[in-house]
mmCIF file of the N, C-alpha and C atoms, coordinates in Angstrom:
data_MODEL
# 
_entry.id   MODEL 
# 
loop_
_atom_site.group_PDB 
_atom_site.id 
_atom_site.type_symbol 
_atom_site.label_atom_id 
_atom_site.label_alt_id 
_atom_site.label_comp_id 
_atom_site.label_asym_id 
_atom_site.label_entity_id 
_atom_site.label_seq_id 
_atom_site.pdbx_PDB_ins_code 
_atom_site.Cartn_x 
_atom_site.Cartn_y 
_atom_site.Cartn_z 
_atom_site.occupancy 
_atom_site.B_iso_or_equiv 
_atom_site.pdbx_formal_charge 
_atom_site.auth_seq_id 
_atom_site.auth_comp_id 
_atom_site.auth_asym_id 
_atom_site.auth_atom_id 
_atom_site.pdbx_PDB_model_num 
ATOM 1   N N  . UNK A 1 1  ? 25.648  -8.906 23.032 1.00 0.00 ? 1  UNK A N  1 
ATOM 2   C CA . UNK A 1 1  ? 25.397  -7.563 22.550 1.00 0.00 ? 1  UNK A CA 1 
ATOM 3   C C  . UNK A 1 1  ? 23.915  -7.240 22.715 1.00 0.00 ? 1  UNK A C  1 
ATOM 4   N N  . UNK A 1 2  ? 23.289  -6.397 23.577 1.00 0.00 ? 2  UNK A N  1 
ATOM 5   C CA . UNK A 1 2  ? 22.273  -5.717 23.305 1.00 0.00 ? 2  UNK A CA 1 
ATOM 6   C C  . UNK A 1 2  ? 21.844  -4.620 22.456 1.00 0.00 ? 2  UNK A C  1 
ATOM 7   N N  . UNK A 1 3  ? 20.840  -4.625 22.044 1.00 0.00 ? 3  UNK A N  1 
ATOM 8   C CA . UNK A 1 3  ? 20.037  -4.210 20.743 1.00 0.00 ? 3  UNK A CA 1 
ATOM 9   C C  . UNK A 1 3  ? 19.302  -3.077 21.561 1.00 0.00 ? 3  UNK A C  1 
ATOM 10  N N  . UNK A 1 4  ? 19.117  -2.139 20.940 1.00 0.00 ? 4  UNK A N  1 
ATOM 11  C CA . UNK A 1 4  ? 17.623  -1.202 21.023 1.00 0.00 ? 4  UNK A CA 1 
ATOM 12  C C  . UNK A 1 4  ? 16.561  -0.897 20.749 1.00 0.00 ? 4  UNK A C  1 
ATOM 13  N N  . UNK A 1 5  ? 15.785  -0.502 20.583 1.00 0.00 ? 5  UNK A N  1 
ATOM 14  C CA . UNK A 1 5  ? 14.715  -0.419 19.823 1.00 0.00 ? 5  UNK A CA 1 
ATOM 15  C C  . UNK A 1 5  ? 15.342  0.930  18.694 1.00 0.00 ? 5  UNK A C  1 
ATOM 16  N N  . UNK A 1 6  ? 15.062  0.449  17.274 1.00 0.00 ? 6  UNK A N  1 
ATOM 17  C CA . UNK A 1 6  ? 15.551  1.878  16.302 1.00 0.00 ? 6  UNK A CA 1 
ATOM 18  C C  . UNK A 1 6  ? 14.309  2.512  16.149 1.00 0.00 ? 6  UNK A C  1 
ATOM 19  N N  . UNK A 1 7  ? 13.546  1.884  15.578 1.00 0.00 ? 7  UNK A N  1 
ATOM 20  C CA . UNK A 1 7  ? 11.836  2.316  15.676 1.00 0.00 ? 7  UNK A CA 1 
ATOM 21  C C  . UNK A 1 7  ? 10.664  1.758  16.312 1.00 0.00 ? 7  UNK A C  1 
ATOM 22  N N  . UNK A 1 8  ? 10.149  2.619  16.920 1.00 0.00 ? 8  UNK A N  1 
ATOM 23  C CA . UNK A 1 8  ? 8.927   2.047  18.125 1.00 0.00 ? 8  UNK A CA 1 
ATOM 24  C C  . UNK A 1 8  ? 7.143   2.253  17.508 1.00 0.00 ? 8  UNK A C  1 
ATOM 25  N N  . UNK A 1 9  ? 6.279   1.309  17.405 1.00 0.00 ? 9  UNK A N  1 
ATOM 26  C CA . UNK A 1 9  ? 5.866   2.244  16.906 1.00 0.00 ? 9  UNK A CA 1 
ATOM 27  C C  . UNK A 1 9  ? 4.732   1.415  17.888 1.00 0.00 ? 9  UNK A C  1 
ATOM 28  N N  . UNK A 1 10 ? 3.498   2.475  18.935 1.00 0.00 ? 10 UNK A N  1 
ATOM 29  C CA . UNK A 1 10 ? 2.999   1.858  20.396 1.00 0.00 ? 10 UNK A CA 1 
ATOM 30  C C  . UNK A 1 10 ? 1.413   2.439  19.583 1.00 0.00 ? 10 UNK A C  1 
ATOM 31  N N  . UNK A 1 11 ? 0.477   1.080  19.576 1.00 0.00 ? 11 UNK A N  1 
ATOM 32  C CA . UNK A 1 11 ? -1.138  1.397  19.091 1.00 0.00 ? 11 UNK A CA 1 
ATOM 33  C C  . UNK A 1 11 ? -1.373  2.428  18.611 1.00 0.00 ? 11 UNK A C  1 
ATOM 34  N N  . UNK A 1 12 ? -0.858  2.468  17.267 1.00 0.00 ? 12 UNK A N  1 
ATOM 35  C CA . UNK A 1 12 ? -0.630  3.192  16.489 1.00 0.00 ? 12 UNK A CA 1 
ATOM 36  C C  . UNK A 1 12 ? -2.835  3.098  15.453 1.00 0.00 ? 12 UNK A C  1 
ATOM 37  N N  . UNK A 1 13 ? -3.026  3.814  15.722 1.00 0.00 ? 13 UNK A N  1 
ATOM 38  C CA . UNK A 1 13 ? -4.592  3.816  15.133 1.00 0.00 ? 13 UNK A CA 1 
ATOM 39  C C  . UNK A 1 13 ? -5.110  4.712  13.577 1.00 0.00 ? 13 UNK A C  1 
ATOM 40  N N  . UNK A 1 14 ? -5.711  4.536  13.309 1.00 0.00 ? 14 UNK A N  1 
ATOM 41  C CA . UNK A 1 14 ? -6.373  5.683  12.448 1.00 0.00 ? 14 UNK A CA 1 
ATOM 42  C C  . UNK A 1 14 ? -7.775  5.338  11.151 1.00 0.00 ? 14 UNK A C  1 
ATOM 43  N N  . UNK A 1 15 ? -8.418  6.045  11.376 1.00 0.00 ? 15 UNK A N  1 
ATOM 44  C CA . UNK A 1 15 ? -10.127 5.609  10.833 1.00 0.00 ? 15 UNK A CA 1 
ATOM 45  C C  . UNK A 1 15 ? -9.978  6.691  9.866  1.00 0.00 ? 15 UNK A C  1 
ATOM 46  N N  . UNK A 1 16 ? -11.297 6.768  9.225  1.00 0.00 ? 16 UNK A N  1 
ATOM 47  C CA . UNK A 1 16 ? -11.372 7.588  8.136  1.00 0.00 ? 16 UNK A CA 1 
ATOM 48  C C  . UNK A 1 16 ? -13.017 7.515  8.292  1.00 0.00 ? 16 UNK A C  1 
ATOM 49  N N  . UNK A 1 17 ? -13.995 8.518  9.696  1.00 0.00 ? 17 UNK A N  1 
ATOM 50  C CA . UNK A 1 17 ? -14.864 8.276  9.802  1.00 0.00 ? 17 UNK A CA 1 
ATOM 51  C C  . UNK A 1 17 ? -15.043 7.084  11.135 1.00 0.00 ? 17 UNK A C  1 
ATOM 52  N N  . UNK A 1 18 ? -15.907 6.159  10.066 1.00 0.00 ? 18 UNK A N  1 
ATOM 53  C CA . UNK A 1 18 ? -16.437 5.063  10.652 1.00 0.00 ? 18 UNK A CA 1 
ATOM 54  C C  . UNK A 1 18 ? -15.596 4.054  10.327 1.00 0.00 ? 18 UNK A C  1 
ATOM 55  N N  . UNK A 1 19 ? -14.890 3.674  8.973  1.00 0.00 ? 19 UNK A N  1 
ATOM 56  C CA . UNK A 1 19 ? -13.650 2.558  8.924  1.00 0.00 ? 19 UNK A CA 1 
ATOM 57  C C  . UNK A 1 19 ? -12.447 3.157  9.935  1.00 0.00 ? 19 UNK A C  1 
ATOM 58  N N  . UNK A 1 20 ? -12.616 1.966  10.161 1.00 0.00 ? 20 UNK A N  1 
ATOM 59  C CA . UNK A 1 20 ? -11.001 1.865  10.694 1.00 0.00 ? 20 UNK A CA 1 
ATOM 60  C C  . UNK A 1 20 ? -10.377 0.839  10.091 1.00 0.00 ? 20 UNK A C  1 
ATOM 61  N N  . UNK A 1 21 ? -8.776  1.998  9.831  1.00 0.00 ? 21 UNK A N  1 
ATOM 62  C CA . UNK A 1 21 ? -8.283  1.648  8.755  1.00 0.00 ? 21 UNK A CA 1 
ATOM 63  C C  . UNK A 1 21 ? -6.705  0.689  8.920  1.00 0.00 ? 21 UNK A C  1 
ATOM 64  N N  . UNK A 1 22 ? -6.288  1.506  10.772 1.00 0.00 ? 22 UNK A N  1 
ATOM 65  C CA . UNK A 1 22 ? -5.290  0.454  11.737 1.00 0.00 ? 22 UNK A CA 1 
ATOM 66  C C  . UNK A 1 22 ? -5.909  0.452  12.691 1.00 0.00 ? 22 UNK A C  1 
ATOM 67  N N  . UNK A 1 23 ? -5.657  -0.633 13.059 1.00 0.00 ? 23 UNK A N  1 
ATOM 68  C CA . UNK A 1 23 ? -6.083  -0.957 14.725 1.00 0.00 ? 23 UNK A CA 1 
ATOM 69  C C  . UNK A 1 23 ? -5.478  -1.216 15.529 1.00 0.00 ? 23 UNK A C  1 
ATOM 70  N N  . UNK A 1 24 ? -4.456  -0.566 16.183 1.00 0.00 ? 24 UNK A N  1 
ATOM 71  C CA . UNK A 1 24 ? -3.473  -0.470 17.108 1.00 0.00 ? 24 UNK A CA 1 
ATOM 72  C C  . UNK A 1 24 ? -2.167  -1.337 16.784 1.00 0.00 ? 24 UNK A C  1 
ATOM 73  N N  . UNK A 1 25 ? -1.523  -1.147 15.801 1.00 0.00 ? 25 UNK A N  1 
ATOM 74  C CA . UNK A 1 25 ? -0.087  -1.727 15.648 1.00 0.00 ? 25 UNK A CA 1 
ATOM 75  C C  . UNK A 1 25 ? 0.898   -1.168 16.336 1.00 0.00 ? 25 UNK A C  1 
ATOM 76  N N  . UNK A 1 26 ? 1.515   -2.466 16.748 1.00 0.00 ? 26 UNK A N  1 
ATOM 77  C CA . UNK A 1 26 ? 1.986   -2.528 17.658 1.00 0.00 ? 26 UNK A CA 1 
ATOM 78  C C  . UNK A 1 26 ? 3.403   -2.915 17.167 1.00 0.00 ? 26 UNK A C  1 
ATOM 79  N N  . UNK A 1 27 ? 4.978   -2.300 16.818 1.00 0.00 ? 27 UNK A N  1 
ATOM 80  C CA . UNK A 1 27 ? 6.137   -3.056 16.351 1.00 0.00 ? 27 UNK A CA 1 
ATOM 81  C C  . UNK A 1 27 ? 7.421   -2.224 16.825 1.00 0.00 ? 27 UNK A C  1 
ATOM 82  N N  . UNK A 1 28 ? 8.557   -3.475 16.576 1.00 0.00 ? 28 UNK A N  1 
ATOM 83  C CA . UNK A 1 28 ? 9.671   -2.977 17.600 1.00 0.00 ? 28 UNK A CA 1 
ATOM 84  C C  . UNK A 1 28 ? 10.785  -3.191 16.688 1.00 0.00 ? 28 UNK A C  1 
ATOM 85  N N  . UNK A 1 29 ? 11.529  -2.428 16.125 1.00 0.00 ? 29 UNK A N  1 
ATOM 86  C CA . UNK A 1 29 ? 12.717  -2.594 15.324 1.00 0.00 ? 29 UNK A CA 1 
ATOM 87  C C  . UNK A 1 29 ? 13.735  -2.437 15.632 1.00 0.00 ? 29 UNK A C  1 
ATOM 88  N N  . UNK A 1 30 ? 14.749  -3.427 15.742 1.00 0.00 ? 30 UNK A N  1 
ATOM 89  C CA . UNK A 1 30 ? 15.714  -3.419 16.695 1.00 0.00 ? 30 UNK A CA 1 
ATOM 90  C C  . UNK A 1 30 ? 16.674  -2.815 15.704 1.00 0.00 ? 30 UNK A C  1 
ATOM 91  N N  . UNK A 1 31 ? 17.597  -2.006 16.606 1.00 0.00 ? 31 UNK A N  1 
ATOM 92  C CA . UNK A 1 31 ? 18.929  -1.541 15.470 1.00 0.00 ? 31 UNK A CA 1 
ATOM 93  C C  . UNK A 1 31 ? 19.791  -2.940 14.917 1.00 0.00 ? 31 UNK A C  1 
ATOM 94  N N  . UNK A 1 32 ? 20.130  -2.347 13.826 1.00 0.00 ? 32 UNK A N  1 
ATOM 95  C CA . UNK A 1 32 ? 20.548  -2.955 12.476 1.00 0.00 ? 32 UNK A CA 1 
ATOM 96  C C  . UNK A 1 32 ? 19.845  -3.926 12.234 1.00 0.00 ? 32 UNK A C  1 
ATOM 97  N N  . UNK A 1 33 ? 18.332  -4.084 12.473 1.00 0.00 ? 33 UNK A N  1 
ATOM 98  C CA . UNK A 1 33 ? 17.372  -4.912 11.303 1.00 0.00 ? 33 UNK A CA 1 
ATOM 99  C C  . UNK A 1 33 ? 16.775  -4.207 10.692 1.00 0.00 ? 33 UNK A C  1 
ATOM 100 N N  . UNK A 1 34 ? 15.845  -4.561 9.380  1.00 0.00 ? 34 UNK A N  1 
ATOM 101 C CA . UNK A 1 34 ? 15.539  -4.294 8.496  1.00 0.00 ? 34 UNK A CA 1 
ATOM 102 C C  . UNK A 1 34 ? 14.836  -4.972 8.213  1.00 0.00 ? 34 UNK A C  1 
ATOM 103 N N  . UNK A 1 35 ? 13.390  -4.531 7.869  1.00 0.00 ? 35 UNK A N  1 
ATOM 104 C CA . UNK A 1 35 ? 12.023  -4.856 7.694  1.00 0.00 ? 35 UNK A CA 1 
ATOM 105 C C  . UNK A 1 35 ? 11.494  -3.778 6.392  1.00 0.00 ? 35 UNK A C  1 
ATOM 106 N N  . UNK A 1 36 ? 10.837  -4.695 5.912  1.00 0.00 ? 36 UNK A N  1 
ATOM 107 C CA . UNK A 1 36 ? 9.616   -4.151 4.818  1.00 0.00 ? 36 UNK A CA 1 
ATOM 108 C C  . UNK A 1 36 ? 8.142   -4.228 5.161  1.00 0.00 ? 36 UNK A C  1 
ATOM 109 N N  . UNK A 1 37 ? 7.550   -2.996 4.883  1.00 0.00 ? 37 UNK A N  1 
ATOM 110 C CA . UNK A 1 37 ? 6.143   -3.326 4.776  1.00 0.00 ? 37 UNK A CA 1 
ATOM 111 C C  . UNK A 1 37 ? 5.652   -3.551 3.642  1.00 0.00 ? 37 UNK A C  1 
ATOM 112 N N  . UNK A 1 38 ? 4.566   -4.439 2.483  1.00 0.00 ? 38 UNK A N  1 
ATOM 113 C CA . UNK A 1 38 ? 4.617   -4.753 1.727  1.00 0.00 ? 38 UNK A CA 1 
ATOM 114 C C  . UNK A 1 38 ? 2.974   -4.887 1.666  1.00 0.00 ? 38 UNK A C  1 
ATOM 115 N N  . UNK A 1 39 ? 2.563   -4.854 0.578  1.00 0.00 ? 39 UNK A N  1 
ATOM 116 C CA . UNK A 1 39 ? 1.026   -5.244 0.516  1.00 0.00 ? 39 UNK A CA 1 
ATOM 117 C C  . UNK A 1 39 ? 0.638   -4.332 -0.956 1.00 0.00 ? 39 UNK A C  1 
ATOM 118 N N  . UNK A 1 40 ? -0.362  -4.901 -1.593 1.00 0.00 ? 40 UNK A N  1 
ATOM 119 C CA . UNK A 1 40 ? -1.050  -3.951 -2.585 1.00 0.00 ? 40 UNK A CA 1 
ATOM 120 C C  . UNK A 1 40 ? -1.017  -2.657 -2.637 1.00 0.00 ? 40 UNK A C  1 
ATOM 121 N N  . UNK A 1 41 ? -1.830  -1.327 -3.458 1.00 0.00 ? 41 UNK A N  1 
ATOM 122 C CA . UNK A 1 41 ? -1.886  -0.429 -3.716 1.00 0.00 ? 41 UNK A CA 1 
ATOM 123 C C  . UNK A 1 41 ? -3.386  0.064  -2.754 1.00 0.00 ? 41 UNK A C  1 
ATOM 124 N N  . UNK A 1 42 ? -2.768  0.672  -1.738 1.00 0.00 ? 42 UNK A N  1 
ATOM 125 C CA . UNK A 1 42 ? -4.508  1.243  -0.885 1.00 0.00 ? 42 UNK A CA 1 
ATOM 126 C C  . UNK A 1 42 ? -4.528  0.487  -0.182 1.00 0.00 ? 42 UNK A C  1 
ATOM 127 N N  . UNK A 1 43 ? -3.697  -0.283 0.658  1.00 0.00 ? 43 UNK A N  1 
ATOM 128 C CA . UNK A 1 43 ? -3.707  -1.432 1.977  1.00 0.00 ? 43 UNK A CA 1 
ATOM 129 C C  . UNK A 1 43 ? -3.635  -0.140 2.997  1.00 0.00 ? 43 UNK A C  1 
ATOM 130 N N  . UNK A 1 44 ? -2.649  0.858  2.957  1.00 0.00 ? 44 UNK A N  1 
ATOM 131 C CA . UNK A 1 44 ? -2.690  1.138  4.664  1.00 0.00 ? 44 UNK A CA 1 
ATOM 132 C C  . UNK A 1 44 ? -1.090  1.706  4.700  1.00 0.00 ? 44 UNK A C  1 
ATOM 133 N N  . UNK A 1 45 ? -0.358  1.405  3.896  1.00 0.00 ? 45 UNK A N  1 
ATOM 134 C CA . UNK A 1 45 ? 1.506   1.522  4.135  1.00 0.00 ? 45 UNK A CA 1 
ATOM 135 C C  . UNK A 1 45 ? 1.718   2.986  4.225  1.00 0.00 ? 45 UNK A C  1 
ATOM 136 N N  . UNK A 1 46 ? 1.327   3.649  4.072  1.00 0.00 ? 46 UNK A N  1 
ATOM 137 C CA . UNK A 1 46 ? 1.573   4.989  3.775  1.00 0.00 ? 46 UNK A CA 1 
ATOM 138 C C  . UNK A 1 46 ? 1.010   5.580  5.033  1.00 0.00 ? 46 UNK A C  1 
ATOM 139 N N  . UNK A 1 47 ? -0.187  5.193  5.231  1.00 0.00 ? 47 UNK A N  1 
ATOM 140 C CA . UNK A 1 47 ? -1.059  5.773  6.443  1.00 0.00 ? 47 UNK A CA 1 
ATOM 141 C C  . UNK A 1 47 ? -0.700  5.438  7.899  1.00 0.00 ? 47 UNK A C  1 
ATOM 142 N N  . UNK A 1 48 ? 0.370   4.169  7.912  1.00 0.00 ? 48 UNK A N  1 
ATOM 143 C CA . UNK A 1 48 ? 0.883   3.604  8.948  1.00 0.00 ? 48 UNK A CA 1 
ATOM 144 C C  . UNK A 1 48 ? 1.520   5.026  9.619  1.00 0.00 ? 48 UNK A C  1 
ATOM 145 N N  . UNK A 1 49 ? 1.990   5.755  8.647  1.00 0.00 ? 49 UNK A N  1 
ATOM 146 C CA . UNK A 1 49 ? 3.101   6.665  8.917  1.00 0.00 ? 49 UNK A CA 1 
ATOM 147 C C  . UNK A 1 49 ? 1.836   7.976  9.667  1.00 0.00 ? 49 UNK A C  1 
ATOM 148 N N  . UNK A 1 50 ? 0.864   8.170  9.272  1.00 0.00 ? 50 UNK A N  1 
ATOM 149 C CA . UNK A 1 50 ? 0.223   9.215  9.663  1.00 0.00 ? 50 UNK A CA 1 
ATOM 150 C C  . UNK A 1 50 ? -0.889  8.624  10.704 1.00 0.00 ? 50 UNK A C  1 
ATOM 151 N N  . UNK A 1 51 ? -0.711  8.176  11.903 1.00 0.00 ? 51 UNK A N  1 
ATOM 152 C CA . UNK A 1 51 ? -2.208  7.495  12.204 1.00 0.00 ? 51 UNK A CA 1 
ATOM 153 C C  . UNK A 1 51 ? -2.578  9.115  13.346 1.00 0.00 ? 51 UNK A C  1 
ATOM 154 N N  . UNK A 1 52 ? -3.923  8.669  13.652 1.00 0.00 ? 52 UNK A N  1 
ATOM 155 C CA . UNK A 1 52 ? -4.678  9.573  14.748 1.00 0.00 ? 52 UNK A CA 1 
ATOM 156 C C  . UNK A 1 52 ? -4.154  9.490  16.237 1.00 0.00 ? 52 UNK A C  1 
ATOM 157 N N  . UNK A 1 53 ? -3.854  8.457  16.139 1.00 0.00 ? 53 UNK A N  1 
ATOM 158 C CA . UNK A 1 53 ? -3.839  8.012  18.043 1.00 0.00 ? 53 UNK A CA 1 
ATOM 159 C C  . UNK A 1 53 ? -2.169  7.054  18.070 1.00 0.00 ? 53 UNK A C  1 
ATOM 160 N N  . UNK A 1 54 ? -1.576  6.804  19.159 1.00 0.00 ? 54 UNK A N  1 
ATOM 161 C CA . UNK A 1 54 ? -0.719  6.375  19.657 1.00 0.00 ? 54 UNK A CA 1 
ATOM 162 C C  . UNK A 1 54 ? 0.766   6.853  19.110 1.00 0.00 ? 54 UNK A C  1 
ATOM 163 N N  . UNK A 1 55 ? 1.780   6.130  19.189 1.00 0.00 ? 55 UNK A N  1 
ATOM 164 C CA . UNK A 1 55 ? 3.415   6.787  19.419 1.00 0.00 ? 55 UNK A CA 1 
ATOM 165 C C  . UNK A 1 55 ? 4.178   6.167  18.149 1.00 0.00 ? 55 UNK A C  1 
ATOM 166 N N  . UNK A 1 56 ? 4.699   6.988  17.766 1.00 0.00 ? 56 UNK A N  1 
ATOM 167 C CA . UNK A 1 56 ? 5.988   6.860  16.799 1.00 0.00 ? 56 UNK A CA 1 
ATOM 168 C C  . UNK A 1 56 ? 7.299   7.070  17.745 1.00 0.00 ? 56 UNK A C  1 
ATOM 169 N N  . UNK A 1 57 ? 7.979   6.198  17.815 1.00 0.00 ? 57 UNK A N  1 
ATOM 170 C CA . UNK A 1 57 ? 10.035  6.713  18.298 1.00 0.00 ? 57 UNK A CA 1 
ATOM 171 C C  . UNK A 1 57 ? 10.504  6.275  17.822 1.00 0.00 ? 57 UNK A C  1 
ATOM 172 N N  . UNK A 1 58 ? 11.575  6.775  17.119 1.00 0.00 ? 58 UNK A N  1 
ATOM 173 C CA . UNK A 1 58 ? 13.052  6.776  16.881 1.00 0.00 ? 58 UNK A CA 1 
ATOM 174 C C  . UNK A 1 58 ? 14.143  6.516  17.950 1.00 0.00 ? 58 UNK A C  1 
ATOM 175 N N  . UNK A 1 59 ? 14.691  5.906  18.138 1.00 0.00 ? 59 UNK A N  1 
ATOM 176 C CA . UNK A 1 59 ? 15.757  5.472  19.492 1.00 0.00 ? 59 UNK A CA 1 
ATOM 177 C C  . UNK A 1 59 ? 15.445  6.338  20.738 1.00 0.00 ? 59 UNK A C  1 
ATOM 178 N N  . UNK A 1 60 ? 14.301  5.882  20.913 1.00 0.00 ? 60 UNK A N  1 
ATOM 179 C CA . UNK A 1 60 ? 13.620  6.475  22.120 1.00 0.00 ? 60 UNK A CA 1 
ATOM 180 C C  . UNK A 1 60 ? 12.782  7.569  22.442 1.00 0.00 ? 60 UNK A C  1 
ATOM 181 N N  . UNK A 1 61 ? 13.468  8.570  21.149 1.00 0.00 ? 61 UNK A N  1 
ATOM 182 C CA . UNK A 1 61 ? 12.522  9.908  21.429 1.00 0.00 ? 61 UNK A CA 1 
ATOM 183 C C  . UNK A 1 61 ? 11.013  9.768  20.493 1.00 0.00 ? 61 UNK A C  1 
ATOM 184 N N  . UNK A 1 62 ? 9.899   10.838 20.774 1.00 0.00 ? 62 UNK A N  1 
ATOM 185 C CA . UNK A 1 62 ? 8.911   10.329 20.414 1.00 0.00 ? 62 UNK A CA 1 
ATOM 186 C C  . UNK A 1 62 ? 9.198   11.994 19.217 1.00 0.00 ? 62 UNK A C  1 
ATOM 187 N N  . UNK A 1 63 ? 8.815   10.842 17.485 1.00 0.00 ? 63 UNK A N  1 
ATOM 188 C CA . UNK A 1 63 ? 8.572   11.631 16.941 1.00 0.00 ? 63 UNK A CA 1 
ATOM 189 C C  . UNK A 1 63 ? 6.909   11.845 15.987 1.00 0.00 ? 63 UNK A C  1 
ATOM 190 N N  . UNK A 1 64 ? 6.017   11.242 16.890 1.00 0.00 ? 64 UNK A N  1 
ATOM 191 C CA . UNK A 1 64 ? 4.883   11.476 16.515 1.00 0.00 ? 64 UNK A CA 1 
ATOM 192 C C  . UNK A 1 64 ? 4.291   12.840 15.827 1.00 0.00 ? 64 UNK A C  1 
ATOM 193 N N  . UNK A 1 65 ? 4.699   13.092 16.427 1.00 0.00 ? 65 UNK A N  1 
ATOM 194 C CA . UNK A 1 65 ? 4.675   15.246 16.069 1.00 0.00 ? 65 UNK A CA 1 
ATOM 195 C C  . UNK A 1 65 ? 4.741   15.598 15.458 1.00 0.00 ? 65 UNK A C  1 
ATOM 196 N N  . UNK A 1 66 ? 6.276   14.837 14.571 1.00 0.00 ? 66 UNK A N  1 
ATOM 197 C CA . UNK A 1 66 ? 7.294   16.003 13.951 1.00 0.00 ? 66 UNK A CA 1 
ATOM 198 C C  . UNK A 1 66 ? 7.130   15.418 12.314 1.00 0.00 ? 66 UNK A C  1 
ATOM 199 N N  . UNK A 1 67 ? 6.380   14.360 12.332 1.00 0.00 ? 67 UNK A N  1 
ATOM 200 C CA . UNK A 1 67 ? 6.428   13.480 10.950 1.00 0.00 ? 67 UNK A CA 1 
ATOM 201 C C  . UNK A 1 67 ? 5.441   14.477 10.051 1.00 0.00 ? 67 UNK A C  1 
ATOM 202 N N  . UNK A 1 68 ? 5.681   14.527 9.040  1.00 0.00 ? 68 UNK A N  1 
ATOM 203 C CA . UNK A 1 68 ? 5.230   15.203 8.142  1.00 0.00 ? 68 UNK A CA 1 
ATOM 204 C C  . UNK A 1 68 ? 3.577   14.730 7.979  1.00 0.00 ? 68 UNK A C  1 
ATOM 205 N N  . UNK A 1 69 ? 2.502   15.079 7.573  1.00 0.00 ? 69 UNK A N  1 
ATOM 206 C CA . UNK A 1 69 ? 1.329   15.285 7.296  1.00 0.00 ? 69 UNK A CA 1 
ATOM 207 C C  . UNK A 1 69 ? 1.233   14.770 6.110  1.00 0.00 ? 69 UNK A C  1 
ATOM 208 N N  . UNK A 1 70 ? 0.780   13.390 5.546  1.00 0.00 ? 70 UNK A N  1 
ATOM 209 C CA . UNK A 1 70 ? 0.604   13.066 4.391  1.00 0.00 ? 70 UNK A CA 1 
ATOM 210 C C  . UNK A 1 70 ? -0.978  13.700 4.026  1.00 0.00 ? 70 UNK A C  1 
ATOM 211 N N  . UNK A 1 71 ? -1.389  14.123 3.257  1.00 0.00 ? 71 UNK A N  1 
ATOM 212 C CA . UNK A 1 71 ? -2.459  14.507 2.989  1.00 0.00 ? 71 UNK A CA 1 
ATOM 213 C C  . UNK A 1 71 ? -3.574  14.361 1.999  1.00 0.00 ? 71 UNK A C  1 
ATOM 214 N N  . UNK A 1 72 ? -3.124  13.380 1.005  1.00 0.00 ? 72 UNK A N  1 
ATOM 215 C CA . UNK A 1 72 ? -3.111  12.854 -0.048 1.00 0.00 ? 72 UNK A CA 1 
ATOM 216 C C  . UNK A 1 72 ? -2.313  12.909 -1.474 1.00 0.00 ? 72 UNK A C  1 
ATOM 217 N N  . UNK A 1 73 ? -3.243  12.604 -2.640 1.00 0.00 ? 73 UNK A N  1 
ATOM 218 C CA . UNK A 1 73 ? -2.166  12.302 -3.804 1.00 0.00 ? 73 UNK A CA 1 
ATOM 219 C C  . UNK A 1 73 ? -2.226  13.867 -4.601 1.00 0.00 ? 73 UNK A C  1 
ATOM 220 N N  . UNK A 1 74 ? -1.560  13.813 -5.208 1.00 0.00 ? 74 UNK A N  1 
ATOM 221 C CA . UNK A 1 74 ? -1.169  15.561 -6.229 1.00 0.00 ? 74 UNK A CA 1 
ATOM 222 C C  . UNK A 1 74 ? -1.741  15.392 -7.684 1.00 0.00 ? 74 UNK A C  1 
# 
């Protein structure tokens, strides 16, 4: 049985200034696995989702675009 990629996600970047905060992650989620991202409060998990530079897909199509704008807290 071959697998696909469910989520792609290609040097995925993003700074705040002069930190940089990812540095090109790079990950491949094959359909029907299931992964967590996990880490403290202010690591990066949230921001994974919003970076500056490189590709988000969903079973191939690129939804870099279309992902909502986190912008901070309320």
């Amino acid at each position: 049985m071959t697998t696909r990629n469910a989520l792609e996600f290609k040097g995925l970047k993003k700074n705040f200034e002069r930190a940089e905060i990812i540095r090109g992650v790079d990950l491949n989620i094959h359909e029907h696995e299931r992964h967590v991202i996990i880490g403290p409060n202010g690591v990066g998990k949230s921001t994974l989702f919003n970076p500056v530079s490189g590709r988000i897909k969903l079973f191939g199509a690129d939804i870099h675009h279309h992902l909502p704008r986190l912008t901070g807290w309320a």
